[in-house]
PDB file of the backbone (N, CA, C, O) and the ligand in Angstrom, with CONECT records:
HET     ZN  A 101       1
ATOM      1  N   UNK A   1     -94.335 -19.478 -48.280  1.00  0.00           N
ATOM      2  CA  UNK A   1     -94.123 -19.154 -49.698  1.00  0.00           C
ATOM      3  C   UNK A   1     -94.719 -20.252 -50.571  1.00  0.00           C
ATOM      4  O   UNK A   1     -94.402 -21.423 -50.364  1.00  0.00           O
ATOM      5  N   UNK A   2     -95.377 -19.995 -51.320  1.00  0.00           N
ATOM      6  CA  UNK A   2     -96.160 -20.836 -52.850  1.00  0.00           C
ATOM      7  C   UNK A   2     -95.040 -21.192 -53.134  1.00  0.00           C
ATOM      8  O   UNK A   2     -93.951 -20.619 -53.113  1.00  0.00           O
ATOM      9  N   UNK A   3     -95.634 -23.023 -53.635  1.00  0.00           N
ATOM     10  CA  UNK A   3     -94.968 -23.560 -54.402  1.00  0.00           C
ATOM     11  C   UNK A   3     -94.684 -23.072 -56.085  1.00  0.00           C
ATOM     12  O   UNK A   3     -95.707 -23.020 -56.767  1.00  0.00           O
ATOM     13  N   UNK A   4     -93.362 -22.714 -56.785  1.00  0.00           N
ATOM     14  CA  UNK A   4     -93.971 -22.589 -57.701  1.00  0.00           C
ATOM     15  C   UNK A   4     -92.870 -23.273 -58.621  1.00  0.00           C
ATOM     16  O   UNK A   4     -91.735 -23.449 -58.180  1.00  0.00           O
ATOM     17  N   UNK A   5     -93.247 -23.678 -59.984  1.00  0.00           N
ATOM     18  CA  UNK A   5     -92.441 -24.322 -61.112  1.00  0.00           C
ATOM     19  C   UNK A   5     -92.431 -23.057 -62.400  1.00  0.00           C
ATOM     20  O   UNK A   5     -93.312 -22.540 -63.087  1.00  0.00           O
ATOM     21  N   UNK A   6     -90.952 -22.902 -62.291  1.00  0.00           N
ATOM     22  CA  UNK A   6     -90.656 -22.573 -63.902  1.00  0.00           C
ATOM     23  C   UNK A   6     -91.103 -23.087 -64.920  1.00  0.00           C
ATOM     24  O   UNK A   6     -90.955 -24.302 -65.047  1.00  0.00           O
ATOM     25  N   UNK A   7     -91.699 -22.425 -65.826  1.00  0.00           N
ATOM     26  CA  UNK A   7     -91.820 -22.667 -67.316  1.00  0.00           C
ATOM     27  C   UNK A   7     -90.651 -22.026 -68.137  1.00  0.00           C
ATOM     28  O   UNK A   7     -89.496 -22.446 -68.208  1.00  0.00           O
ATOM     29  N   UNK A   8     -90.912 -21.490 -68.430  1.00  0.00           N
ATOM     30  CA  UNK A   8     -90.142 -20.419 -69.656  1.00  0.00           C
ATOM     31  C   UNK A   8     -90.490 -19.484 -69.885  1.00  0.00           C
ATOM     32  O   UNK A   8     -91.601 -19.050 -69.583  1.00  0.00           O
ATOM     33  N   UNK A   9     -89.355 -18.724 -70.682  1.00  0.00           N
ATOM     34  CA  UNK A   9     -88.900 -17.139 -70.599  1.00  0.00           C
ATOM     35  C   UNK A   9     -90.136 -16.614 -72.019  1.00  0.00           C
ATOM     36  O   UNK A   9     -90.782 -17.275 -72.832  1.00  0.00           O
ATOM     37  N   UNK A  10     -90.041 -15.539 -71.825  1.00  0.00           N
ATOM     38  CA  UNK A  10     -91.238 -15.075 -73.346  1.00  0.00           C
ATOM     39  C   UNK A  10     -90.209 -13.639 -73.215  1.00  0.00           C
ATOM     40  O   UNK A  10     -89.613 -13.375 -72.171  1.00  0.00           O
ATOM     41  N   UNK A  11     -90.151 -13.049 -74.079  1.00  0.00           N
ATOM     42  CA  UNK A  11     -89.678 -11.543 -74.414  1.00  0.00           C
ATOM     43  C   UNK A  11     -90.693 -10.844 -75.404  1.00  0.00           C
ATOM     44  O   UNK A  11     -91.623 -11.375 -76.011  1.00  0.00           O
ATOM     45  N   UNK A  12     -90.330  -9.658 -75.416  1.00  0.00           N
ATOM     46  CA  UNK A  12     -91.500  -8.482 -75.922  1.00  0.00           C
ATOM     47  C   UNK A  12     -91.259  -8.404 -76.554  1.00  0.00           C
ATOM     48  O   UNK A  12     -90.036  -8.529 -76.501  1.00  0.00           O
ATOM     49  N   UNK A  13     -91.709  -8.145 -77.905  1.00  0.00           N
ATOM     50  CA  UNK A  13     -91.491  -7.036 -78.826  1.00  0.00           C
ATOM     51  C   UNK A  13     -91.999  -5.755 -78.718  1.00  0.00           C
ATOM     52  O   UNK A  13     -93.228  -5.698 -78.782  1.00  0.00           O
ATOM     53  N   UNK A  14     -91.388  -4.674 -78.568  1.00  0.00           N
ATOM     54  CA  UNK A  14     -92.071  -3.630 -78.153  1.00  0.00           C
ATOM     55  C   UNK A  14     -92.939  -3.044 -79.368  1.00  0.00           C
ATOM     56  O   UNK A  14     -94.048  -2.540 -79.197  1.00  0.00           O
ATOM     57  N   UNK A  15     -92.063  -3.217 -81.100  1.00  0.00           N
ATOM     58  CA  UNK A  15     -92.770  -2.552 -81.696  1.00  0.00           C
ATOM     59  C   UNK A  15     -94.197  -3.147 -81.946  1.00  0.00           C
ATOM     60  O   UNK A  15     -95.222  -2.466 -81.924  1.00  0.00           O
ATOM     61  N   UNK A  16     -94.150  -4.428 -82.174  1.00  0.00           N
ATOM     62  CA  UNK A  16     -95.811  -5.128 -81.851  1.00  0.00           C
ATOM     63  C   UNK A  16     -96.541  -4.962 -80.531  1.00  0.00           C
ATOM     64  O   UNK A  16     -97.759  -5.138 -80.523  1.00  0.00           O
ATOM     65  N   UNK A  17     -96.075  -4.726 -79.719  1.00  0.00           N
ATOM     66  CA  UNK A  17     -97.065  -5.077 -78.362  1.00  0.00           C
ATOM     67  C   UNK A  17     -96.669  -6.374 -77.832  1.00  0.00           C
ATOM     68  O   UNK A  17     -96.852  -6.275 -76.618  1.00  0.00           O
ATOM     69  N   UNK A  18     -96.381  -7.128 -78.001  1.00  0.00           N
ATOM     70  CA  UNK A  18     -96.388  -8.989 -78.141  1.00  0.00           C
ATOM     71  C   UNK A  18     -95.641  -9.817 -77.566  1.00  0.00           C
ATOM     72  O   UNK A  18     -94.498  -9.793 -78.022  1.00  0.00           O
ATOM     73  N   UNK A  19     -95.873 -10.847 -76.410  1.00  0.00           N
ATOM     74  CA  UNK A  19     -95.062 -11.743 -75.821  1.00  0.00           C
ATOM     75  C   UNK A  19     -94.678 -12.581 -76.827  1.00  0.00           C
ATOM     76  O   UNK A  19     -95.509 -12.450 -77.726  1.00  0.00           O
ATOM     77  N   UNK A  20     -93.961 -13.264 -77.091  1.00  0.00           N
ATOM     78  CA  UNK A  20     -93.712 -14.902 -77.435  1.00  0.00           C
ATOM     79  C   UNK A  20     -92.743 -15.147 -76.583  1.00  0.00           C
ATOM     80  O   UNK A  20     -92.185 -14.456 -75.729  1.00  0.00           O
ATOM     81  N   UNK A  21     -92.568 -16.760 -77.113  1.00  0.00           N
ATOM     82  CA  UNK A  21     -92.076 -17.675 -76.463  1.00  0.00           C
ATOM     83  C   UNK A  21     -90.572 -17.266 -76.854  1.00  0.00           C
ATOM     84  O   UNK A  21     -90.097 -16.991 -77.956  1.00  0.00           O
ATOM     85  N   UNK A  22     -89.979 -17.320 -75.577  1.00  0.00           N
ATOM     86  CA  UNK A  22     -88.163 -17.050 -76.433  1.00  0.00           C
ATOM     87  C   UNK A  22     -87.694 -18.490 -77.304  1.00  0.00           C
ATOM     88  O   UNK A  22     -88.537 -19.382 -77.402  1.00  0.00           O
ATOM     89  N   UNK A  23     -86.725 -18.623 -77.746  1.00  0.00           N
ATOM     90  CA  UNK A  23     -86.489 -19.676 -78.595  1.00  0.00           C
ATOM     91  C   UNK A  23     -85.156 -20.141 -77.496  1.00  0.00           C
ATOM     92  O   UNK A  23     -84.870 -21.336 -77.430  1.00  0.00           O
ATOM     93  N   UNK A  24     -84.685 -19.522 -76.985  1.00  0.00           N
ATOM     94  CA  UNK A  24     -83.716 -20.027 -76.411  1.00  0.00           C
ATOM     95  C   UNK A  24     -84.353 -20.397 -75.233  1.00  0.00           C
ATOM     96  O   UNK A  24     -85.114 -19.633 -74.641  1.00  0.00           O
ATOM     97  N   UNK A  25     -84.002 -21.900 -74.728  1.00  0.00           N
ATOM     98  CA  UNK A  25     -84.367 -22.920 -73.609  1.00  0.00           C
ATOM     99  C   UNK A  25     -82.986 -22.856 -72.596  1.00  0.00           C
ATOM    100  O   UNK A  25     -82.118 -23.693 -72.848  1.00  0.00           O
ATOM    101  N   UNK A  26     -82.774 -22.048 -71.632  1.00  0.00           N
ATOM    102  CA  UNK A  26     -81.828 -22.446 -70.351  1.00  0.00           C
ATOM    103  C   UNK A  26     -81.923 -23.235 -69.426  1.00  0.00           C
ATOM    104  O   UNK A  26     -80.953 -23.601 -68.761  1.00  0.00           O
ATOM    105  N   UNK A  27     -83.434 -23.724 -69.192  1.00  0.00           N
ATOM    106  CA  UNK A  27     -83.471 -24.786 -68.231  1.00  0.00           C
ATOM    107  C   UNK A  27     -83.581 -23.514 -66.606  1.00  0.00           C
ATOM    108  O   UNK A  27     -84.739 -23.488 -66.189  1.00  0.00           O
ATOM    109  N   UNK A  28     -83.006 -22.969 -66.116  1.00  0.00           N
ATOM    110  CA  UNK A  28     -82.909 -22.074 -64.852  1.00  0.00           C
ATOM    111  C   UNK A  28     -82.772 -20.588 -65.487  1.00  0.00           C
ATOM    112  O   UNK A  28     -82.328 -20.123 -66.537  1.00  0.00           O
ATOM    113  N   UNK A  29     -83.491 -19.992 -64.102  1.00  0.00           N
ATOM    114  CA  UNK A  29     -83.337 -18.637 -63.888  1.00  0.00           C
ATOM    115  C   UNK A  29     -82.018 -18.228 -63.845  1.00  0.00           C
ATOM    116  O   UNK A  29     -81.791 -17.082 -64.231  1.00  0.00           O
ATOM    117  N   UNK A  30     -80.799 -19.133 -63.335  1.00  0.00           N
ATOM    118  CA  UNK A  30     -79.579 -18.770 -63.255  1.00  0.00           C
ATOM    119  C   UNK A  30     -79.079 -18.355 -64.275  1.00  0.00           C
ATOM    120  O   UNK A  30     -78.431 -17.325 -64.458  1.00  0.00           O
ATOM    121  N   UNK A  31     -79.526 -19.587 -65.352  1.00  0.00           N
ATOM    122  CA  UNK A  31     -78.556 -19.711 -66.594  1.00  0.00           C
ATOM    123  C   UNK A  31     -79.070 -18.294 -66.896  1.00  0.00           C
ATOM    124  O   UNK A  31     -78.349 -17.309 -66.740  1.00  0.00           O
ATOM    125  N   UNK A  32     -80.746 -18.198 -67.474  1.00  0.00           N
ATOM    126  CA  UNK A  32     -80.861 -16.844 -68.193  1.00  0.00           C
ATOM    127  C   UNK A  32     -79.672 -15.729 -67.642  1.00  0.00           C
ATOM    128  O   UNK A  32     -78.757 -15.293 -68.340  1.00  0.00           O
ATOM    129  N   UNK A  33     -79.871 -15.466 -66.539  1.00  0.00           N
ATOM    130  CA  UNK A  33     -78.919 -14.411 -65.615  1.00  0.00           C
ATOM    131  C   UNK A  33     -78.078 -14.403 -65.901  1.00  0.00           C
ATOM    132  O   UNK A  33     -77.498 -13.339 -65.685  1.00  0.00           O
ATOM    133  N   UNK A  34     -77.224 -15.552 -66.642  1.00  0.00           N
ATOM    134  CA  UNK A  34     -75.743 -15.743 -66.956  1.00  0.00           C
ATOM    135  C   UNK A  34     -75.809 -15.627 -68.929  1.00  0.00           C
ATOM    136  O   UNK A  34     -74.752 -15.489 -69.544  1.00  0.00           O
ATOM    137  N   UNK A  35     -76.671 -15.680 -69.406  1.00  0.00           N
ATOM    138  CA  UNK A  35     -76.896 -15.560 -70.719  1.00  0.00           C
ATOM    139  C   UNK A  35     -77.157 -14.613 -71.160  1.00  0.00           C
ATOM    140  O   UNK A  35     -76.774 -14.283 -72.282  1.00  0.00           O
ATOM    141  N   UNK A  36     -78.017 -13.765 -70.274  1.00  0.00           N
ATOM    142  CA  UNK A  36     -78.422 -12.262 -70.622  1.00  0.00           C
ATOM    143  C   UNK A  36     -77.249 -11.251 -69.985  1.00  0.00           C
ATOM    144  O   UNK A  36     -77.442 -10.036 -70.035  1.00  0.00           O
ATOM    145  N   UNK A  37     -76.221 -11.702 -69.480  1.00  0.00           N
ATOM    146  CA  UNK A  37     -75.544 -10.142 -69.210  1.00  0.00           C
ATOM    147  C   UNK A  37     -74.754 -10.110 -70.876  1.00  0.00           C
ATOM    148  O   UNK A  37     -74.354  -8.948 -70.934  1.00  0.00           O
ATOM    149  N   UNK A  38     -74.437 -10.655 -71.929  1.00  0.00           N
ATOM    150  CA  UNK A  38     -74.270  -9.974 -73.280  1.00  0.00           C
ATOM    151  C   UNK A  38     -75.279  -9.824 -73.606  1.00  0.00           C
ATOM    152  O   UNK A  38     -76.256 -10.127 -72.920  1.00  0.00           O
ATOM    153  N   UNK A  39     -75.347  -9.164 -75.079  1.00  0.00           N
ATOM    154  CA  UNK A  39     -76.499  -8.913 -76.076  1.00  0.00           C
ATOM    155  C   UNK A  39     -76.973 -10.191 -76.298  1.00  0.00           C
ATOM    156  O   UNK A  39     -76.279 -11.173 -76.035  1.00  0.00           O
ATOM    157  N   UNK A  40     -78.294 -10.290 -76.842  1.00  0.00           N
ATOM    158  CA  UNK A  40     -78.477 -11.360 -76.998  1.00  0.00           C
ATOM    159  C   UNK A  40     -79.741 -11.091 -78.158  1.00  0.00           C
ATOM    160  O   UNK A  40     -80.474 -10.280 -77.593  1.00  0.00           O
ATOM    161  N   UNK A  41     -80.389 -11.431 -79.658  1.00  0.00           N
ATOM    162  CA  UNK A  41     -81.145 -11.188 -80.725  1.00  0.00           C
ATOM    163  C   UNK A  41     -82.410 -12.134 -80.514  1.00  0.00           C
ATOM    164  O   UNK A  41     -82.135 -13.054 -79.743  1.00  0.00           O
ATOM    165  N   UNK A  42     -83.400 -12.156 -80.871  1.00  0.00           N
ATOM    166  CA  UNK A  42     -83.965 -13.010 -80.577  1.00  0.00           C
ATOM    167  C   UNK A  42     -85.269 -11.880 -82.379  1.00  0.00           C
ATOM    168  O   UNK A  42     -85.525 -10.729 -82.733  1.00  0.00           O
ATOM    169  N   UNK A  43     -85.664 -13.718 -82.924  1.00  0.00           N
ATOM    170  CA  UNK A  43     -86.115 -13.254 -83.608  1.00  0.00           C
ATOM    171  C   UNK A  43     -88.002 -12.681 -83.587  1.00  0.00           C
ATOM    172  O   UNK A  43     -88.576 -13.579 -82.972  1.00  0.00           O
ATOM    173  N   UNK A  44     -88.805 -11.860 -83.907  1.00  0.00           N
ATOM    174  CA  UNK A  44     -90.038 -11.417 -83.706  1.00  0.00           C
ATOM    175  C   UNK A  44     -90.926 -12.259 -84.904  1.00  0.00           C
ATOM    176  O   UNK A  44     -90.830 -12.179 -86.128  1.00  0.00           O
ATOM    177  N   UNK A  45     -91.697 -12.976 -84.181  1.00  0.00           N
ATOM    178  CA  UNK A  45     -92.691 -13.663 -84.616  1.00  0.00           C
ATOM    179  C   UNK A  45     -93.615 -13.568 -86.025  1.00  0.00           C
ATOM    180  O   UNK A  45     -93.938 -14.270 -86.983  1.00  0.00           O
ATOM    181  N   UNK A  46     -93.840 -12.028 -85.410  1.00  0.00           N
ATOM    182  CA  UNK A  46     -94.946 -11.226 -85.987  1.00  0.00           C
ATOM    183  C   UNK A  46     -94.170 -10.569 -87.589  1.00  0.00           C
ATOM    184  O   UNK A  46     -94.636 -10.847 -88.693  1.00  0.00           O
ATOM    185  N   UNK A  47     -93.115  -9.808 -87.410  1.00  0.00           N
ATOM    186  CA  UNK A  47     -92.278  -8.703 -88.147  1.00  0.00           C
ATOM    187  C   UNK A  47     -90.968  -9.518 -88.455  1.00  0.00           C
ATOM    188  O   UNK A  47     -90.210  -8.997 -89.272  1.00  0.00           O
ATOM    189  N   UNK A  48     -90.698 -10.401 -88.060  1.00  0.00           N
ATOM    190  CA  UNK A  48     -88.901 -11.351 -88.174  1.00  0.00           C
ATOM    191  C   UNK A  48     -88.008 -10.273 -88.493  1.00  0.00           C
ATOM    192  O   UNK A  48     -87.065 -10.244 -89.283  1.00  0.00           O
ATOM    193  N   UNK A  49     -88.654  -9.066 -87.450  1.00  0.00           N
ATOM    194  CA  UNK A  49     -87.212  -7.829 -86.873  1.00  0.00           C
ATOM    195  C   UNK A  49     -86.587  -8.814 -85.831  1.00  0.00           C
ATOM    196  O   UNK A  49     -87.233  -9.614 -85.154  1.00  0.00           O
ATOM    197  N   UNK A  50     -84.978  -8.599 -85.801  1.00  0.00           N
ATOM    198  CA  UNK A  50     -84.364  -8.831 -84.924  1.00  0.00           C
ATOM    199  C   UNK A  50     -84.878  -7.577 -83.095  1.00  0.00           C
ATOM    200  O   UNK A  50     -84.954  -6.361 -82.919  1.00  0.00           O
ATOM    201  N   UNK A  51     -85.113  -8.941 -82.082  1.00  0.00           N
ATOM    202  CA  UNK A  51     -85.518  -8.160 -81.176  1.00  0.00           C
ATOM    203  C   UNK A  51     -84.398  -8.264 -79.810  1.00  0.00           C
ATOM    204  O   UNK A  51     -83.934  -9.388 -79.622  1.00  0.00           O
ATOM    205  N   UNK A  52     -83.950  -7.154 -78.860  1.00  0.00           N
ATOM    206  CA  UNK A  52     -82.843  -7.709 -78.192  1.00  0.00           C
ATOM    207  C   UNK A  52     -83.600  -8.457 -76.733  1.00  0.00           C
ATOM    208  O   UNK A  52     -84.714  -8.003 -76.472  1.00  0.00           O
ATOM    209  N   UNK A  53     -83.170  -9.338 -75.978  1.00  0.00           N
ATOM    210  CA  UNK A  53     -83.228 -10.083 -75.207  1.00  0.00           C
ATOM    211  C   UNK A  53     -82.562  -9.455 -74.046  1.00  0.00           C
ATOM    212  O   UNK A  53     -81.416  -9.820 -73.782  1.00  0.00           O
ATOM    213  N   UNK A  54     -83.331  -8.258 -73.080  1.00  0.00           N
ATOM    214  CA  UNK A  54     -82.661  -7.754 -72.197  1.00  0.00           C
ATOM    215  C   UNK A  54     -83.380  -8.340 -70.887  1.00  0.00           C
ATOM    216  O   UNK A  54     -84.145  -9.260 -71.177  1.00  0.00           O
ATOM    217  N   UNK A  55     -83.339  -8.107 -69.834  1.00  0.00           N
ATOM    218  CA  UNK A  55     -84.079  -7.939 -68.534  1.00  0.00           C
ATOM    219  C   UNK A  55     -85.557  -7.197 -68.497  1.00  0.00           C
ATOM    220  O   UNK A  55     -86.560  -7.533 -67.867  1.00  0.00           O
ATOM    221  N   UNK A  56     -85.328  -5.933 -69.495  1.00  0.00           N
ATOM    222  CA  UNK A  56     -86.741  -4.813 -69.602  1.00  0.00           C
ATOM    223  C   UNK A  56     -87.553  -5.238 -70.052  1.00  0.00           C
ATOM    224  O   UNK A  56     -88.643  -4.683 -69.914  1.00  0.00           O
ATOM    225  N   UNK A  57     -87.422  -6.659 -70.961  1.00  0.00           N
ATOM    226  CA  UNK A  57     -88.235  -7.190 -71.885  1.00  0.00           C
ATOM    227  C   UNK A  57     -88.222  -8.475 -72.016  1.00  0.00           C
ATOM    228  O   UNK A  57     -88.157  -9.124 -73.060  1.00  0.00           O
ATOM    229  N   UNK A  58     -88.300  -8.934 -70.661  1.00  0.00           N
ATOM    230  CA  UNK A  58     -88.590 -10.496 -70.515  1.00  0.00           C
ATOM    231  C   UNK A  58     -89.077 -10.905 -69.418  1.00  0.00           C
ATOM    232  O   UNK A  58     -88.780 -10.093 -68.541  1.00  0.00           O
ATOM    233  N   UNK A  59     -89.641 -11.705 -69.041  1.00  0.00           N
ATOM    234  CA  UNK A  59     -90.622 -12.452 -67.890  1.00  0.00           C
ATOM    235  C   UNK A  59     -90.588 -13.134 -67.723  1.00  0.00           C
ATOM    236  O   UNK A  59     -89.822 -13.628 -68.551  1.00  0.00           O
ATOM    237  N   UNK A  60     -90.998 -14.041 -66.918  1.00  0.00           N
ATOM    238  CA  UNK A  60     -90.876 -16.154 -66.289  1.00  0.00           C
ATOM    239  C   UNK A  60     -92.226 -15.929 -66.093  1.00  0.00           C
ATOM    240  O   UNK A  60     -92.914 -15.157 -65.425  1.00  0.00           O
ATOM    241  N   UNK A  61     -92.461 -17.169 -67.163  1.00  0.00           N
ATOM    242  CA  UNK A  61     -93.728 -17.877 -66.724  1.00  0.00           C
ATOM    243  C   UNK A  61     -93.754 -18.927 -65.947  1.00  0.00           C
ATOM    244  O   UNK A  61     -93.101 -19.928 -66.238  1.00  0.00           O
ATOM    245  N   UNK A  62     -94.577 -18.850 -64.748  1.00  0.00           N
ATOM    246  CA  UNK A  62     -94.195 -19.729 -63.488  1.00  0.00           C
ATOM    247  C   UNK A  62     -95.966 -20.931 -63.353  1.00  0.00           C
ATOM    248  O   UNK A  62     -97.076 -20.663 -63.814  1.00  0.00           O
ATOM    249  N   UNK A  63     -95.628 -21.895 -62.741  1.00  0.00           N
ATOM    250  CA  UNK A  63     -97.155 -22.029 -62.343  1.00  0.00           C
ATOM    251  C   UNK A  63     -96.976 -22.629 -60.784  1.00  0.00           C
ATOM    252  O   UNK A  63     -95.965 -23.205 -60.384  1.00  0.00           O
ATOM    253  N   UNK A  64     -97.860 -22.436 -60.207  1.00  0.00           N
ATOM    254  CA  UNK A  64     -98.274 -22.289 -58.681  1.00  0.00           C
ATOM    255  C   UNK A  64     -98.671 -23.825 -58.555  1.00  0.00           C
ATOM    256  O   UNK A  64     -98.914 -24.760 -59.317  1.00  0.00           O
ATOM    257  N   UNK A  65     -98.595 -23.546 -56.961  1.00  0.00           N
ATOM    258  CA  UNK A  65     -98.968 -25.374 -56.658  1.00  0.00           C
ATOM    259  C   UNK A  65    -100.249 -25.512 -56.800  1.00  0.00           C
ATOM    260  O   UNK A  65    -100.545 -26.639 -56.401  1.00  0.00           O
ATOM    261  N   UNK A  66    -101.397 -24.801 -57.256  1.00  0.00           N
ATOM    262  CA  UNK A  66    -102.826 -25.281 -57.840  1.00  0.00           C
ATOM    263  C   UNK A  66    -103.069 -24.947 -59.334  1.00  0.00           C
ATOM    264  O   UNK A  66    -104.208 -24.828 -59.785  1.00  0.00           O
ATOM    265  N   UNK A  67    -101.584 -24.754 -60.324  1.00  0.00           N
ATOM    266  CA  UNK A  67    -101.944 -25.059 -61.622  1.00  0.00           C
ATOM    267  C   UNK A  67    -102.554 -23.990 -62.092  1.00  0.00           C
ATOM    268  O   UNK A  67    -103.225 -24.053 -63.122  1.00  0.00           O
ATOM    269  N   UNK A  68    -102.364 -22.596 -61.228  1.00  0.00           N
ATOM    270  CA  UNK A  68    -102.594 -21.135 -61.865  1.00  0.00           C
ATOM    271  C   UNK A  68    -100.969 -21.134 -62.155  1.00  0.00           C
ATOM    272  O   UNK A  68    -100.008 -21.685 -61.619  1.00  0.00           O
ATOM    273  N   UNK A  69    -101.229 -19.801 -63.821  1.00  0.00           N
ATOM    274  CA  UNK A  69     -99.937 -19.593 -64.225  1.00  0.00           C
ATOM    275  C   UNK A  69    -100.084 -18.064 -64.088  1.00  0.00           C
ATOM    276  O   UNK A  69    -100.951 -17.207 -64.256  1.00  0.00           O
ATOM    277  N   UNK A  70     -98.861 -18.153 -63.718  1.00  0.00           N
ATOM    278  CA  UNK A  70     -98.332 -16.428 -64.003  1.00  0.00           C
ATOM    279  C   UNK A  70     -97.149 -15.947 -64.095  1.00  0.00           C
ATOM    280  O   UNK A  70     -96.140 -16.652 -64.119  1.00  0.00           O
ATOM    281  N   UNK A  71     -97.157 -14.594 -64.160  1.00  0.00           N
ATOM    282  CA  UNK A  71     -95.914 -13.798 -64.662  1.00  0.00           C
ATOM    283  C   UNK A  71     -94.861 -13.390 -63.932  1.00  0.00           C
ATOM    284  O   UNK A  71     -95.183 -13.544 -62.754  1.00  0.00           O
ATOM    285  N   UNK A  72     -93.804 -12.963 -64.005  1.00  0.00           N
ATOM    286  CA  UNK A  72     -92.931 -12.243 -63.473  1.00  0.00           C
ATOM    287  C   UNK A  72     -91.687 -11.730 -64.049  1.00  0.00           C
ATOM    288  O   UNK A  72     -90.584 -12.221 -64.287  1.00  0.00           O
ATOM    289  N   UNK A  73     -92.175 -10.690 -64.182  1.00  0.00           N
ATOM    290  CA  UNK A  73     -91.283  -8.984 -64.986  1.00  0.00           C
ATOM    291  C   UNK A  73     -89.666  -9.598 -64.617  1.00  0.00           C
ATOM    292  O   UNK A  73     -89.448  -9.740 -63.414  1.00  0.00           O
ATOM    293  N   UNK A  74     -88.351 -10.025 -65.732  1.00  0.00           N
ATOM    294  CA  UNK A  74     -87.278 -10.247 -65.419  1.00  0.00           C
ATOM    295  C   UNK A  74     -86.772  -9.096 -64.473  1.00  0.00           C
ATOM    296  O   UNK A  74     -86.190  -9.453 -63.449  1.00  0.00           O
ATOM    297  N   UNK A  75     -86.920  -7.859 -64.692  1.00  0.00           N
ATOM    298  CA  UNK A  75     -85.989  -6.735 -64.218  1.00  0.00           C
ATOM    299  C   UNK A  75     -85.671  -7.165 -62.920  1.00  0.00           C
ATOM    300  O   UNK A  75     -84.477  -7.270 -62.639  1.00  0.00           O
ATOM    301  N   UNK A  76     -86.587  -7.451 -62.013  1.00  0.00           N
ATOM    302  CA  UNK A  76     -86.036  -7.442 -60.496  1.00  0.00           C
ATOM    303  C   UNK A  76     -85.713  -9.025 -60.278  1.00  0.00           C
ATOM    304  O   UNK A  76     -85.014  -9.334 -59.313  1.00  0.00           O
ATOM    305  N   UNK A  77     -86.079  -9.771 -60.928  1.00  0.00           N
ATOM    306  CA  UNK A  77     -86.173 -11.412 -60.988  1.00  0.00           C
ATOM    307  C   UNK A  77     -84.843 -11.760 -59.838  1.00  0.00           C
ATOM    308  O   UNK A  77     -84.953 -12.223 -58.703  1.00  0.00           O
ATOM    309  N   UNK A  78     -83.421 -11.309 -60.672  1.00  0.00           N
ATOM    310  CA  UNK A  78     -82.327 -11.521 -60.141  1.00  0.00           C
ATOM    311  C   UNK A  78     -81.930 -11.203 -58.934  1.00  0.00           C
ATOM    312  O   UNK A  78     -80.794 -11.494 -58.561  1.00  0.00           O
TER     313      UNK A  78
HETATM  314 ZN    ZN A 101     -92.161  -7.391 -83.737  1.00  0.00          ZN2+
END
């Protein structure tokens, strides 16, 4: 198994299309897991619509032990 390091969480906005960066910092995959089973608002970059912070609409940005980054869809994360 690849080495890999957490970065941080990004969530969608669906009505833009659009990753950003979440604003909330947990430090672990755990915590999110433990932060996201309530609702949770998170504000949209683009529109400053309130956007919700579920599993369907969030990802870990990870990077690999040669300093490629990539994604991974929260839904199955847990
Ligand atoms: Zn938006």
């Amino acid at each position: 198994m690849t080495k890999r390091t957490f970065i941080k969480c990004q969530i969608k906005c669906k009505e833009h299309g659009i990753w950003f960066d979440s604003p909330i910092y947990f430090g672990t995959q755990q915590a999110y897991s433990n932060a996201f089973t309530s609702d949770n608002l998170t504000t949209c970059p683009i529109g400053g619509e309130m956007v919700p912070c579920d599993k369907d609409n969030m990802r870990f940005e990870f990077r690999d032990g040669n300093g490629r980054v990539f994604y991974e869809e929260g839904k199955d994360t847990f």
